[in-house]
C-alpha positions in Angstrom: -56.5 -9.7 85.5 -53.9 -11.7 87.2 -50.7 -14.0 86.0 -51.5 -17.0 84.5 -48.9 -19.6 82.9 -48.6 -21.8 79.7 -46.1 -24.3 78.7 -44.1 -24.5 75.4 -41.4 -26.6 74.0 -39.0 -25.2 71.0 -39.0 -28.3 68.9 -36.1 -30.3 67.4 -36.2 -29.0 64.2 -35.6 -25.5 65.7 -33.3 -26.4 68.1 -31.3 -28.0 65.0 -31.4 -25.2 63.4 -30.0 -22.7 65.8 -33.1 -20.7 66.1 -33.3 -21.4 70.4 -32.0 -18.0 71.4 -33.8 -16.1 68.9 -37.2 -17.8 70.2 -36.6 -16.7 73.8 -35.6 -13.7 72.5 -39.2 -13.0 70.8 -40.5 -14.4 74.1 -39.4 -12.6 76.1 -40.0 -9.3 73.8 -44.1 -10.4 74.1 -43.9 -10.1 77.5 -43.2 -13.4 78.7 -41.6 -14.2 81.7 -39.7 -17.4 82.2 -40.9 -20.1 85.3 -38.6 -22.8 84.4 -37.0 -24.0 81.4 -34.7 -26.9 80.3 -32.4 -28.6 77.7 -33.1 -32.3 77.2 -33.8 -35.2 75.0 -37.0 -37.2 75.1 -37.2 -40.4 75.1 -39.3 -42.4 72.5 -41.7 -43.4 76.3 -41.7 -39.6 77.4 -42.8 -38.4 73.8 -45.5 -41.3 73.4 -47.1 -40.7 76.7 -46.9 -37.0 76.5 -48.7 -37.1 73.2 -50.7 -40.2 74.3 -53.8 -38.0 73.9 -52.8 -38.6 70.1 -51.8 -42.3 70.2 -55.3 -43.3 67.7 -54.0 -40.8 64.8 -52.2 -41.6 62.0 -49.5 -38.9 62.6 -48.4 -40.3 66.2 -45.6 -42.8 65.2 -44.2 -39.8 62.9 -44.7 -37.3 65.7 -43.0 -39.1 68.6 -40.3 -39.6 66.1 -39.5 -36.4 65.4 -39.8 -35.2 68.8 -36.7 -37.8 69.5 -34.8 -36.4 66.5 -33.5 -34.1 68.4 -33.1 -31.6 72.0 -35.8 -29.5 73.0 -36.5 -26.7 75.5 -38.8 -27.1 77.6 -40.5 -23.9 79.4 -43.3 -22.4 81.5 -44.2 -19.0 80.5 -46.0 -16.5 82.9 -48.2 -13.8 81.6 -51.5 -12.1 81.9 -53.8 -14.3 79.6 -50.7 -16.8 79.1 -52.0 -19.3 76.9 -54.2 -17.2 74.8 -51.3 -14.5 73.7 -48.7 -17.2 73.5 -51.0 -18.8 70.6 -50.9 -15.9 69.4 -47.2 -15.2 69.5 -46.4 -18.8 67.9 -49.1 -18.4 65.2 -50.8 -21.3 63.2 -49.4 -24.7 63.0 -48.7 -24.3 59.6 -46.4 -21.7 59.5 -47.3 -21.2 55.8 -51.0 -19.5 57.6 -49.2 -17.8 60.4 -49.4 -14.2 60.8 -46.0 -12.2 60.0 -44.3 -11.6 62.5 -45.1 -15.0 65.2 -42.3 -17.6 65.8 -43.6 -19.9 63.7 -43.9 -17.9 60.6 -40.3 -17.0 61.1 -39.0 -20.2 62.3 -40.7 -23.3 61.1 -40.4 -25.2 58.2 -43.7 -26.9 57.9 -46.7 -28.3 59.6 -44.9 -31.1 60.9 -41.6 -29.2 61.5 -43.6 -26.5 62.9 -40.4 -25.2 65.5 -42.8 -24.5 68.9 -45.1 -26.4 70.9 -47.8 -24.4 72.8 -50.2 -25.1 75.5 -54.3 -24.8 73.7 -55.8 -24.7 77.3 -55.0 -23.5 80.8 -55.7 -27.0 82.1 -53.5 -28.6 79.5 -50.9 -26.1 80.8 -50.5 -27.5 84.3 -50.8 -30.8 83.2 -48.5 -30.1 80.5 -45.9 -27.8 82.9 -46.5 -30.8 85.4 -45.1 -33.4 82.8 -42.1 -31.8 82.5 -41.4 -29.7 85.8 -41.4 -30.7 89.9 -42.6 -28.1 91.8 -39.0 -27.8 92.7 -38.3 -26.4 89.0 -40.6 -23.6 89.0 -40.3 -20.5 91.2 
């Protein structure tokens, strides 16, 4: 089986609360290796149009919001099966169902404050990791 990518953000709420090296730390541990990563601040326009696909639902104002609360890091992930084992390795959106042991059971606060971001398809990981990254980024 060959490489394959996916593309994560550690959210504001973990950024806040310190919890960025320890993330890449349990990344890397599962076998990730880092692409491209950055440090930055969205915009209110680069939250809503990257969660466009959510604009209809009632949570999109809140979520755009908290994704400008704060910094995130931003990252492309290579591994065999990439998306699939990094689900795994964040666990469930509510961290509260996570499995012991994923970055989310150990990180997050909530559903909403959930600490990681992580691509559900490798489609939506290009187009994802090609929201965020020039080809220029990535080696």
């Amino acid at each position: 089986m060959s490489k394959t990518t996916t593309f994560t953000m550690i959210k504001p709420d973990a950024v806040k609360n310190n919890f960025t090296g320890k993330i890449i730390d349990h990344i890397l541990n599962a076998g990730f290796t880092i692409k491209a990563m950055k440090f930055m601040w969205l915009t209110p326009q680069q939250a809503g149009s990257f969660y466009a696909i959510h604009k209809e639902r009632p949570f999109y104002n809140d979520l755009v919001e908290f994704m400008t609360s704060g910094p995130i890091v931003a990252a492309i992930l290579e591994k065999e099966n990439a998306v699939e084992d990094f689900r795994k390795t964040i666990g469930a959106t509510d961290p509260q169902k996570a499995e012991a042991g994923t970055i989310r059971n150990l990180y997050a606060k909530n559903i909403d404050a959930n600490a990681m971001h992580g691509s559900d398809s490798d489609e939506n990981a290009q187009i994802e990791s090609g929201f965020f990254f020039s080809q220029f980024e990535k080696y």
